[in-house]
C-alpha positions as YAML, in Angstrom:
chain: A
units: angstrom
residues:
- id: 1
  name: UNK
  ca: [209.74, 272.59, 140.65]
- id: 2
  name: UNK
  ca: [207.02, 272.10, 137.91]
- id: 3
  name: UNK
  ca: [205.36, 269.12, 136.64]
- id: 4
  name: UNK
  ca: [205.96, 268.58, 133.07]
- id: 5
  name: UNK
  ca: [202.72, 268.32, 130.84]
- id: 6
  name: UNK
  ca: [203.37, 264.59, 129.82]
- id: 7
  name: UNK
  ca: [203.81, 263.75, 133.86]
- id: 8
  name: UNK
  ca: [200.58, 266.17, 134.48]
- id: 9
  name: UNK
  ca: [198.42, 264.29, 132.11]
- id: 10
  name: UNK
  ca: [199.53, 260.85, 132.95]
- id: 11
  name: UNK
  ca: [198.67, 262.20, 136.60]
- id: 12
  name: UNK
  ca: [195.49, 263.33, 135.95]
- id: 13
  name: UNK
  ca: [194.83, 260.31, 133.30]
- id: 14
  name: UNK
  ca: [195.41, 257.75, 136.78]
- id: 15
  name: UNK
  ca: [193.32, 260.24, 139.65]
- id: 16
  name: UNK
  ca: [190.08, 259.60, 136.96]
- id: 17
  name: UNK
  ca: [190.61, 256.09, 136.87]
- id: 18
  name: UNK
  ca: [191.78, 255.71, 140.23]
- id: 19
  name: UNK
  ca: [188.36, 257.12, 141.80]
- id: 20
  name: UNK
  ca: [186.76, 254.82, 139.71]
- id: 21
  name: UNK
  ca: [188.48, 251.54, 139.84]
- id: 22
  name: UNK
  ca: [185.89, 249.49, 138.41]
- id: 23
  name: UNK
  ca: [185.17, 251.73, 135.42]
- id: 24
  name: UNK
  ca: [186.72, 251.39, 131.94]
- id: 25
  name: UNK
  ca: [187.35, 254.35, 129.77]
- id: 26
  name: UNK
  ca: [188.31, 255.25, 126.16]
- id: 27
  name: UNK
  ca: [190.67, 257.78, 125.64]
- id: 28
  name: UNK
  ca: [188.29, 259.83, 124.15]
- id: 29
  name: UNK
  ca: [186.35, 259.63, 127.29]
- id: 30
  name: UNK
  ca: [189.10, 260.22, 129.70]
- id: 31
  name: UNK
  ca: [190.37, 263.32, 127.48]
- id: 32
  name: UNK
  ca: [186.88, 265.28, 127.66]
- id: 33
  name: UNK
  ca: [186.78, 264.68, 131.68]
- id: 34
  name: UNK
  ca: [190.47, 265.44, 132.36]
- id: 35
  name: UNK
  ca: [189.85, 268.70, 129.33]
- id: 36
  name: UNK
  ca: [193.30, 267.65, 127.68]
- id: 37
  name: UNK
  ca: [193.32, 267.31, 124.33]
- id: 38
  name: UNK
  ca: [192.25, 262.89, 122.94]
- id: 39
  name: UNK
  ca: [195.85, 262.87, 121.77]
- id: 40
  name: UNK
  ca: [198.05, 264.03, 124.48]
- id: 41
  name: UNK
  ca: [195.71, 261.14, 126.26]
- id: 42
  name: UNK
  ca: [196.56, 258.39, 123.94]
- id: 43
  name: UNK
  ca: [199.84, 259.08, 124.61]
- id: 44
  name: UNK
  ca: [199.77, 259.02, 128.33]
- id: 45
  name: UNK
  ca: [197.28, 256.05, 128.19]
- id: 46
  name: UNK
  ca: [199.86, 254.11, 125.97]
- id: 47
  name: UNK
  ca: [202.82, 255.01, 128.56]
- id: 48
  name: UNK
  ca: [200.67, 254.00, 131.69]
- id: 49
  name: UNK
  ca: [199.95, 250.43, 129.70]
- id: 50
  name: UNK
  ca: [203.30, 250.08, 129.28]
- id: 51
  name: UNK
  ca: [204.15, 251.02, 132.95]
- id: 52
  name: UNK
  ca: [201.46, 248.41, 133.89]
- id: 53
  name: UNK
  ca: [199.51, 251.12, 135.63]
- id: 54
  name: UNK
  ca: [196.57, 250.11, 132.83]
- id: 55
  name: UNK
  ca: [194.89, 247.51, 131.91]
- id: 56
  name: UNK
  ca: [193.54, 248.50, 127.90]
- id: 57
  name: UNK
  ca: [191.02, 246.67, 125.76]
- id: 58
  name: UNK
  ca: [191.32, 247.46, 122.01]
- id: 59
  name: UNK
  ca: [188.20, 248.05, 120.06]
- id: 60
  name: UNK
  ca: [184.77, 249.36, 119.77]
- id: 61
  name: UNK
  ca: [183.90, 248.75, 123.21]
- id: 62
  name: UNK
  ca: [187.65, 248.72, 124.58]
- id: 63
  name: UNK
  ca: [189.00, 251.10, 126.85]
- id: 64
  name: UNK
  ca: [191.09, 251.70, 129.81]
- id: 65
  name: UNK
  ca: [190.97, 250.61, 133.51]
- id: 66
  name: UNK
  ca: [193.22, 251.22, 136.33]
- id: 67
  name: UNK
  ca: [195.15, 248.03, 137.31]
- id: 68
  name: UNK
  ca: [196.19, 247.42, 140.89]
- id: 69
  name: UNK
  ca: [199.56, 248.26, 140.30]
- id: 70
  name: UNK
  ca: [198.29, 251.39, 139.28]
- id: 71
  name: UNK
  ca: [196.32, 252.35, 142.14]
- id: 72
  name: UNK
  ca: [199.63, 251.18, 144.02]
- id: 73
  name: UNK
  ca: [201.88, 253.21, 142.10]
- id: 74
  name: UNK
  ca: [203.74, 255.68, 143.82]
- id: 75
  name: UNK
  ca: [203.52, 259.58, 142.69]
- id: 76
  name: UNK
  ca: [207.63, 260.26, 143.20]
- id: 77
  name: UNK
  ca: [208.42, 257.15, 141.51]
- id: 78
  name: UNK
  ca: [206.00, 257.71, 138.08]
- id: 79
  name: UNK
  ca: [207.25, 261.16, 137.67]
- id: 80
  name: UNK
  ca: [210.62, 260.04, 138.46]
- id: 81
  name: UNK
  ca: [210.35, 257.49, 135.39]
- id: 82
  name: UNK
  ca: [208.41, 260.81, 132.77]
- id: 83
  name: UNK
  ca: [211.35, 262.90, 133.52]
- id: 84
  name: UNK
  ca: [213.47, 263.16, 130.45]
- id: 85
  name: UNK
  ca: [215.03, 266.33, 131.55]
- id: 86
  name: UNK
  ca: [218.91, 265.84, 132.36]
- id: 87
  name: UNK
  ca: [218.99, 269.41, 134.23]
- id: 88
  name: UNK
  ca: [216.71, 271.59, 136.04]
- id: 89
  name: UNK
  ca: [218.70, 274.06, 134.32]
- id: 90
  name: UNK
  ca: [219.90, 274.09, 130.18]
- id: 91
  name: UNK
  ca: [223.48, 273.49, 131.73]
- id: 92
  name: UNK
  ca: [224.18, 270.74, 128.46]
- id: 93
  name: UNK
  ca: [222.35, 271.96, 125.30]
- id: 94
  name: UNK
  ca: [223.03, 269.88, 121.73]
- id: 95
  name: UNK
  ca: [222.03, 273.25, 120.18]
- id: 96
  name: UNK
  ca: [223.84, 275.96, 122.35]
- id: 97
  name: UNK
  ca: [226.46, 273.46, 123.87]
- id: 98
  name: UNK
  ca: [227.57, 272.96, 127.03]
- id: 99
  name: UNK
  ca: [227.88, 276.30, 129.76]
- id: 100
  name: UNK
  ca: [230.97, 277.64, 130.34]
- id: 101
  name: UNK
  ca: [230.78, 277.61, 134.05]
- id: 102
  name: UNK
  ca: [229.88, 273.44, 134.07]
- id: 103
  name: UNK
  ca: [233.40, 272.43, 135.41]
- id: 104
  name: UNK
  ca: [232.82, 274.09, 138.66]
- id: 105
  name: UNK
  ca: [229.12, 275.18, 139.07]
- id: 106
  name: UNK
  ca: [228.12, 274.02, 142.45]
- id: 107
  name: UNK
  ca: [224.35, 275.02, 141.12]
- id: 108
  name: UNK
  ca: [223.93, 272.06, 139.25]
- id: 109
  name: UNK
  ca: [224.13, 269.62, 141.94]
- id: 110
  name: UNK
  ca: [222.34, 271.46, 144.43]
- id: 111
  name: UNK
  ca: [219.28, 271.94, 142.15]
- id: 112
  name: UNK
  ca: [219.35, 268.35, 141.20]
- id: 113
  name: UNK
  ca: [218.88, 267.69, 144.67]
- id: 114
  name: UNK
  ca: [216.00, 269.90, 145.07]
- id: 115
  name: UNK
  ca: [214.72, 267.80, 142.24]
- id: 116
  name: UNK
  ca: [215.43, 264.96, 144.24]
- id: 117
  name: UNK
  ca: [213.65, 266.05, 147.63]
- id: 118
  name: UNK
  ca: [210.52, 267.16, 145.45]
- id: 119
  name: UNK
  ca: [210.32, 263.31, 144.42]
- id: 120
  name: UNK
  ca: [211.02, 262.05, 147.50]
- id: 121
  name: UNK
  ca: [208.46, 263.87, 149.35]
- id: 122
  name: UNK
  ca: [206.18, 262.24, 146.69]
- id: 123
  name: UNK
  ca: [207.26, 259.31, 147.45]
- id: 124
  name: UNK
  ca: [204.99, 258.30, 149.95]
- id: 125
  name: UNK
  ca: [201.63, 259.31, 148.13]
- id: 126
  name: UNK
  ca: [200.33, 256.71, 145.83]
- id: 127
  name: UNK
  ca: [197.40, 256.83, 143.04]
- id: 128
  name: UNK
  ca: [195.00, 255.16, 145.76]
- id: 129
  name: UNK
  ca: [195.93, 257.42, 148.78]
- id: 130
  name: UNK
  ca: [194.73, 260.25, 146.55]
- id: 131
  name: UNK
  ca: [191.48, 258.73, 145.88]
- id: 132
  name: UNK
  ca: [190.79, 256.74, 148.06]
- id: 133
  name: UNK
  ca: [187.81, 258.37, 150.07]
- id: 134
  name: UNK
  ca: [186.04, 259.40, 146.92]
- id: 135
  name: UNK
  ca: [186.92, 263.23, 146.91]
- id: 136
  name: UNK
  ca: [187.64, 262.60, 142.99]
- id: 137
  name: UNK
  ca: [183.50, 261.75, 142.64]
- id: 138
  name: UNK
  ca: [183.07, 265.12, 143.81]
- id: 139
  name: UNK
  ca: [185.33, 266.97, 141.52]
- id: 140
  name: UNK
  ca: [183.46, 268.41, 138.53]
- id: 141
  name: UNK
  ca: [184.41, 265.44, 136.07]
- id: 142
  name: UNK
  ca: [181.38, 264.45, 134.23]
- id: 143
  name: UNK
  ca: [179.37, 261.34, 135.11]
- id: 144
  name: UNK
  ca: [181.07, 258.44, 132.72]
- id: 145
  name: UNK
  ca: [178.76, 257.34, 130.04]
- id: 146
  name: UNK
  ca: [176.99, 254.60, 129.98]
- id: 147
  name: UNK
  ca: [178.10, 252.31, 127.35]
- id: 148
  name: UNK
  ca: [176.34, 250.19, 124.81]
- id: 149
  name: UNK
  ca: [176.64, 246.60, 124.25]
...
């Protein structure tokens, strides 16, 4: 099973925030510490907001902060929600159609419940049990910049 990037960057986007709670962050910010690109960011910062995972402040000196529904947020559960794929597999396509085999593949199911069993073993992690003791600190994400008035 692989993370998609969307689900990676939101991922990363909460860890940052998560192992500093108290710090607020622009996009920008978060982007150059994470080293995804600002606008894959916005995106993921925009999603989280809407999850309620963020608390954002527009403006100059706005930014984002992890809420405490966010640090309470559990992995399984947020990538459940990212996933747009139907299949593990291209079993329906719009362009290529639907596979010949679909009526009585067995596959299908079987790797939808792998899918399953990857999420549910993720279940039980949240944002704050990953960051909790401060091991994010001592990753090599820069210091956060102080900000001016």
């Amino acid at each position: 099973m692989k993370l998609n990037a969307f689900g990676d960057v939101c991922l990363r986007t909460l860890m940052l925030l998560g192992s500093r709670p108290e710090t607020q962050l622009s996009s920008r910010e978060i982007a150059a510490a994470i080293t995804v690109p600002y606008h894959h960011v916005s995106k993921a910062v925009l999603e989280l907001r809407r999850l309620g995972a963020l608390d954002v402040t527009r403006g100059r000196t706005g930014g984002a902060r992890i809420s405490a529904a966010g640090l309470a947020l559990g992995v399984g559960g947020l990538l459940r929600s990212l996933d747009d794929q139907l299949d593990v597999v291209g079993c329906t396509s719009e362009t290529a159609g639907d596979c010949p085999l679909l009526a009585g593949c067995r596959l299908r199911g079987a790797l939808n419940r792998a899918r399953e069993a990857f999420y549910a073993e993720l279940d039980g992690l949240t944002i704050e049990s990953l960051t909790r003791d401060n091991t994010m600190i001592r990753l090599p994400f820069p210091a956060a910049p102080d900000r001016l008035p």
